[in-house]
Backbone bond lengths (Angstrom), bond angles and torsions (degrees), N, CA, C in turn:
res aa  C-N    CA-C-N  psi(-1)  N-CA   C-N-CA  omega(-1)  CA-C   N-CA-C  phi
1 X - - - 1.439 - - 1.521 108.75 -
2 X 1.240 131.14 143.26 1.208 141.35 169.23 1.236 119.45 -124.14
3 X 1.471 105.42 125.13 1.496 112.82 171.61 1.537 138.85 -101.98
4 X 1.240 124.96 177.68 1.068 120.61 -143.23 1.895 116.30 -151.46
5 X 1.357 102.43 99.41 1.878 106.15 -142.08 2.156 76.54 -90.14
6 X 1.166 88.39 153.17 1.757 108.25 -169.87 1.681 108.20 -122.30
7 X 1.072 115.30 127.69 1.488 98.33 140.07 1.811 135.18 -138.03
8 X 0.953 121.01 104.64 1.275 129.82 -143.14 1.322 102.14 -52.85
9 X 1.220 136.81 165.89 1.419 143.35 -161.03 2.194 113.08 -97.94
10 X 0.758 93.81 141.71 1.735 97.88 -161.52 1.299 92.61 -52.91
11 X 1.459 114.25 134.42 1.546 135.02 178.03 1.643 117.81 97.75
12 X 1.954 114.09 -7.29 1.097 125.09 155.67 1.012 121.94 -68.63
13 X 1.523 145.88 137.59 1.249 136.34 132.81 1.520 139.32 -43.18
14 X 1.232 147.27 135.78 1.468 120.69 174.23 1.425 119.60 -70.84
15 X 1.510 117.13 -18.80 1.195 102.93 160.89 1.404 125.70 -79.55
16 X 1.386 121.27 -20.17 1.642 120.26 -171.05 1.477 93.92 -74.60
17 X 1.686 119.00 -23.23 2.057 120.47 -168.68 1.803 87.19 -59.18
18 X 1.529 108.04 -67.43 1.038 128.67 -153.44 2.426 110.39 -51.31
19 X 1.656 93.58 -45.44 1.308 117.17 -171.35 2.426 79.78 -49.54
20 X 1.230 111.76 -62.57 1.623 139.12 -166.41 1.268 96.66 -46.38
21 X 1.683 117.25 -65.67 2.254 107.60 -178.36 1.421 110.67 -74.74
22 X 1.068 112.11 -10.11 1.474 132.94 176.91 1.670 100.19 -50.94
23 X 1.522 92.73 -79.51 2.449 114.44 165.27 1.658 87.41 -43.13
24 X 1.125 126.12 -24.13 1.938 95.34 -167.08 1.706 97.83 -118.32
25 X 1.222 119.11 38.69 1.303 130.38 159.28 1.660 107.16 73.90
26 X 1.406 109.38 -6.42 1.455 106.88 176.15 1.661 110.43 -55.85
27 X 1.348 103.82 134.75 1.563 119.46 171.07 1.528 102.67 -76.56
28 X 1.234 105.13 136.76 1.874 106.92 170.48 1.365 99.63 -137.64
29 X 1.931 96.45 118.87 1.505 111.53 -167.36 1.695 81.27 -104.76
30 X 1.428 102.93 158.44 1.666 116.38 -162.24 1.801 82.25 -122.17
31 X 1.210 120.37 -51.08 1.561 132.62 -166.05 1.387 112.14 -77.22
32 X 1.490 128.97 82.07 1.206 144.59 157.31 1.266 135.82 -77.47
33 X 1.445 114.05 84.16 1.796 90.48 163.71 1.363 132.78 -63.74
34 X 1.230 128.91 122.68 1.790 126.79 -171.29 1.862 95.16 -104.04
35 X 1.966 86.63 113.31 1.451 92.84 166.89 1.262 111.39 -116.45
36 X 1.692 148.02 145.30 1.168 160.32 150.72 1.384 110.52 -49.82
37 X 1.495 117.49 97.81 1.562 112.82 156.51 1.232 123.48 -43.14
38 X 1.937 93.00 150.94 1.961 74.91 -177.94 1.876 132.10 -103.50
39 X 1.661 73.16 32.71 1.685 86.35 167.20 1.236 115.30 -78.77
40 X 1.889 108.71 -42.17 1.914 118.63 170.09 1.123 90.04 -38.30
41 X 1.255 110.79 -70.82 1.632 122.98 -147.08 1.557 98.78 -29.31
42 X 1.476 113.97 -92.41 1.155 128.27 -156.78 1.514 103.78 -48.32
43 X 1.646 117.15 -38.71 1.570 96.59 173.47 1.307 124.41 -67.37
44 X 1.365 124.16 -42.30 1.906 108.94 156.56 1.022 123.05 -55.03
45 X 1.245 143.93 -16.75 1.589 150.59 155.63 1.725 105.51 -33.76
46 X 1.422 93.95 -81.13 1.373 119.96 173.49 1.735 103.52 -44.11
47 X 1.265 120.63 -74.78 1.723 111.17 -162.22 1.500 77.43 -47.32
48 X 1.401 125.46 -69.00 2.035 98.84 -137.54 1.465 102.04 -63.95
49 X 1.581 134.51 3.39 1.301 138.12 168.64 1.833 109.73 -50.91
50 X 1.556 81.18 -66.75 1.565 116.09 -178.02 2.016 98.62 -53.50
51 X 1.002 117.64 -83.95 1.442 123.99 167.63 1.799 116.92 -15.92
52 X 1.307 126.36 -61.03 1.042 139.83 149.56 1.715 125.27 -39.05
53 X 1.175 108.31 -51.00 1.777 116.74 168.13 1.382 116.88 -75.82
54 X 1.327 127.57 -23.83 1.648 122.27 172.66 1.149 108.99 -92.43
55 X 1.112 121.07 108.84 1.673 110.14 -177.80 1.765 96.65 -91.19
56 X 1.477 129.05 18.79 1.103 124.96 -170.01 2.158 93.12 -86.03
57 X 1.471 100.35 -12.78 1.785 101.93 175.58 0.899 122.77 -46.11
58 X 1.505 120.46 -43.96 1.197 141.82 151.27 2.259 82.55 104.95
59 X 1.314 118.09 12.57 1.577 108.91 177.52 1.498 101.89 -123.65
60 X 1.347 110.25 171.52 1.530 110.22 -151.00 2.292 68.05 -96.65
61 X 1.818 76.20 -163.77 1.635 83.10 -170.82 1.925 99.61 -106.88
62 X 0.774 112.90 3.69 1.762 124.45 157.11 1.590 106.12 -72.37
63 X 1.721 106.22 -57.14 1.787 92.63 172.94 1.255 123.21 -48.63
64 X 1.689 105.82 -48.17 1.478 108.80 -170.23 1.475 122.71 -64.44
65 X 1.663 110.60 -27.75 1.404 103.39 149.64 1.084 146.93 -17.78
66 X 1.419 97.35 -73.08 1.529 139.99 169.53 1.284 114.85 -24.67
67 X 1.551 100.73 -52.72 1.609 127.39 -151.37 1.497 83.66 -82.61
68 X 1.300 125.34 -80.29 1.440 144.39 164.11 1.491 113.72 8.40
């Protein structure tokens, strides 16, 4: 299944967008699990690696978390 992130146009509601793909048979699932591929993964892995090894950041590696 593939999904499909919206944002309705200024003066829409998200429910009036939703009431609209709704008339065009679009399904609107409310219940998402959000998982991180583990391609993200490893690239935030890596920056707070990188972040941590330059001390030219001048931030500890808790900020860069943070930032992350």
């Amino acid at each position: 299944m593939e999904t499909l992130t919206i944002k309705p146009p200024k003066g829409v509601s998200l429910s009036d967008a939703k009431i609209a793909l709704e008339r065009l048979n679009f399904e609107i699932i409310d219940d998402q699990e959000y998982t991180i591929s583990d391609a993200y993964r490893k690239e935030l892995h890596n920056r707070l690696r990188e972040w941590e090894l330059s001390p030219e950041t001048g931030i500890s590696l808790d900020d860069a978390r943070k930032l992350a």
